[in-house]
C-alpha positions, 0 to 999 in steps of 0.5 A, spaced: 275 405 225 274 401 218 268 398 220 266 404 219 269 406 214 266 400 210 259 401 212 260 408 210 262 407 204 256 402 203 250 407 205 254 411 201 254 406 194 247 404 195 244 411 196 248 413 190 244 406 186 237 408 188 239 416 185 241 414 179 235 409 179 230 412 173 223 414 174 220 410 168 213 415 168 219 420 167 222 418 161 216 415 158 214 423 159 221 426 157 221 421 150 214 423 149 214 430 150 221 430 145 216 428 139 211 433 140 215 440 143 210 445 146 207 445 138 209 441 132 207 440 125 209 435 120 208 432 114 209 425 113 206 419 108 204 412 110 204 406 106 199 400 107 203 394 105 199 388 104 201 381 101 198 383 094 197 390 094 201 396 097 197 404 098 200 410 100 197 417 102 200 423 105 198 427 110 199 434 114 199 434 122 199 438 128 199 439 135 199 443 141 201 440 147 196 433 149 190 437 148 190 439 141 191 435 134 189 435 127 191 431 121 189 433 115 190 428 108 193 431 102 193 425 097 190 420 094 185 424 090 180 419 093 182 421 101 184 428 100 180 434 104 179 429 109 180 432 116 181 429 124 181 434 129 182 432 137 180 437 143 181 434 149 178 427 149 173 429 144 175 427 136 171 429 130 172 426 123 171 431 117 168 427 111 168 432 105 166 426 101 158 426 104 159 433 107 159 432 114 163 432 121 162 426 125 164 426 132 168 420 134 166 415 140 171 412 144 169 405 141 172 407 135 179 409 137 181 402 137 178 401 130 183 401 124 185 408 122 184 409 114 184 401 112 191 402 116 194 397 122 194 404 126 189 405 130 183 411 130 188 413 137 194 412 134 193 418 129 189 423 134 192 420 141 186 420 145 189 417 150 196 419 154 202 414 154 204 419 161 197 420 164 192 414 163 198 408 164 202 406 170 209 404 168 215 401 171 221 399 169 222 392 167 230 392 166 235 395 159 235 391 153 239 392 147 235 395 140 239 397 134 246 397 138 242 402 143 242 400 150 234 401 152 230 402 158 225 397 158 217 399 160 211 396 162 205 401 161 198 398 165 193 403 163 189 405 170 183 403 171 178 410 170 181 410 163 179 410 156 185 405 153 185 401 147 191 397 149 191 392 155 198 392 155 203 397 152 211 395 153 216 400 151 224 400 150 226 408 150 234 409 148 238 411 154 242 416 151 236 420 147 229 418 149 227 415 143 222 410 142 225 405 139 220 398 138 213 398 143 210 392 143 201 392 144 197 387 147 190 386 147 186 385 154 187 378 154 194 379 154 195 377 147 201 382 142 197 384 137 202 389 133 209 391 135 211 398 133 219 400 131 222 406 131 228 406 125 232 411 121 234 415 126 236 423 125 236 430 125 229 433 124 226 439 127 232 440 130 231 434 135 235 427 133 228 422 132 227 415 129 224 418 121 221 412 119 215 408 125 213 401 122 207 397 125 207 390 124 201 386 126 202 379 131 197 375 126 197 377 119 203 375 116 205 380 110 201 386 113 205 393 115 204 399 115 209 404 114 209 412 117 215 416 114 216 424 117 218 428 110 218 434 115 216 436 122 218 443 126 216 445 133 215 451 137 212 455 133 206 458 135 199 454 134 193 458 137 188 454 141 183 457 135 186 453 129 184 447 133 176 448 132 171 443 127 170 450 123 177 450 121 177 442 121 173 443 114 177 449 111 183 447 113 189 446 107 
């Protein structure tokens, strides 16, 4: 009887431990969706820091669920008016300084964005972290005092992905993306991204302040600070068009 009894209790723990197992698709998708709620707009400022000089621009956003996104930069007076708008896996540039929309190929989306260390892809997300990357869930480390998932995303072979590797730790408690680490296809870290001064906006606890430090270029950062993000408000599918994309303020 308490053979039975022991071998019970062992199925018992060890179907308890494959329950509590994490799907680590599912919470790179749950931190993913707490960043963009069903709509969300902000207005961020991004500061370029380089070893002899520093650049900052500020900007407007927003994004209605994976298939639409636009950004908009307010200041510098140089930059101001120009526009990025993603519908599906389409982008689009809007350049009032020349007067014209350029329809962006895949091939950009891994060049610089605005002289920045964010990539095109970055700002107008062509790719999905949740659907062009298989993940698995590689152990729990520590960031920031915050116990974290730890998650390799390999993109899948059909997609257009600008990174050959992505590692990220997701906090436990609120599904924050704390610290992701890019690699290039040879397997080589080309920059680290790092989640900081976490608090309340839009409702949701997040990191305000995104920094992104490249691997081999030594005094380079660039910034990414929300002054304000709200989400849930209605966002028709018509704003995101190239006709608004020129007009937008």
């Amino acid at each position: 009887m308490k053979t039975w009894i022991l071998l019970l209790a062992g199925l018992f723990t060890l179907g308890f431990s494959q329950a509590q197992t994490p799907d680590a698709k599912e919470i790179i998708r749950k931190a993913d969706s707490k960043l963009k709620g069903l709509t969300n707009k902000s207005e961020m400022k991004m500061t370029i820091i380089r070893p002899t000089w520093t650049r900052e621009m500020t900007m407007k956003t927003w994004g209605k669920g994976e298939e639409y996104a636009m950004v908009l930069i307010t200041s510098p007076v140089r930059d101001k008016g120009t526009a990025f708008l993603k519908r599906g896996k389409e982008i689009w540039n809007w350049q009032p300084s020349i007067d014209r929309v350029v329809k962006m190929p895949p091939s950009m989306m891994s060049q610089s964005w605005l002289g920045s260390d964010f990539k095109n892809d970055d700002l107008v997300q062509q790719t999905s972290i949740v659907n062009d990357f298989s993940h698995k869930l590689l152990g729990s480390e520590t960031i920031e005092g915050r116990s974290c998932y730890k998650i390799e995303l390999i993109p899948n072979e059909d997609a257009a992905v600008v990174w050959g590797k992505v590692i990220s730790w997701i906090d436990k408690t609120d599904y924050l993306e704390l610290k992701s680490e890019f690699y290039d296809e040879d397997g080589y870290l080309v920059n680290t991204m790092l989640g900081k001064d976490i608090k309340s906006l839009g409702g949701k606890l997040l990191p305000a302040r995104l920094e992104v430090i490249p691997a081999d270029e030594e005094g380079n950062k660039t910034v990414m600070e929300y002054l304000w993000i709200e989400f849930d408000k209605p966002i028709e599918e018509s704003f995101f068009s190239v006709q608004n994309l020129k007009k937008i303020q």
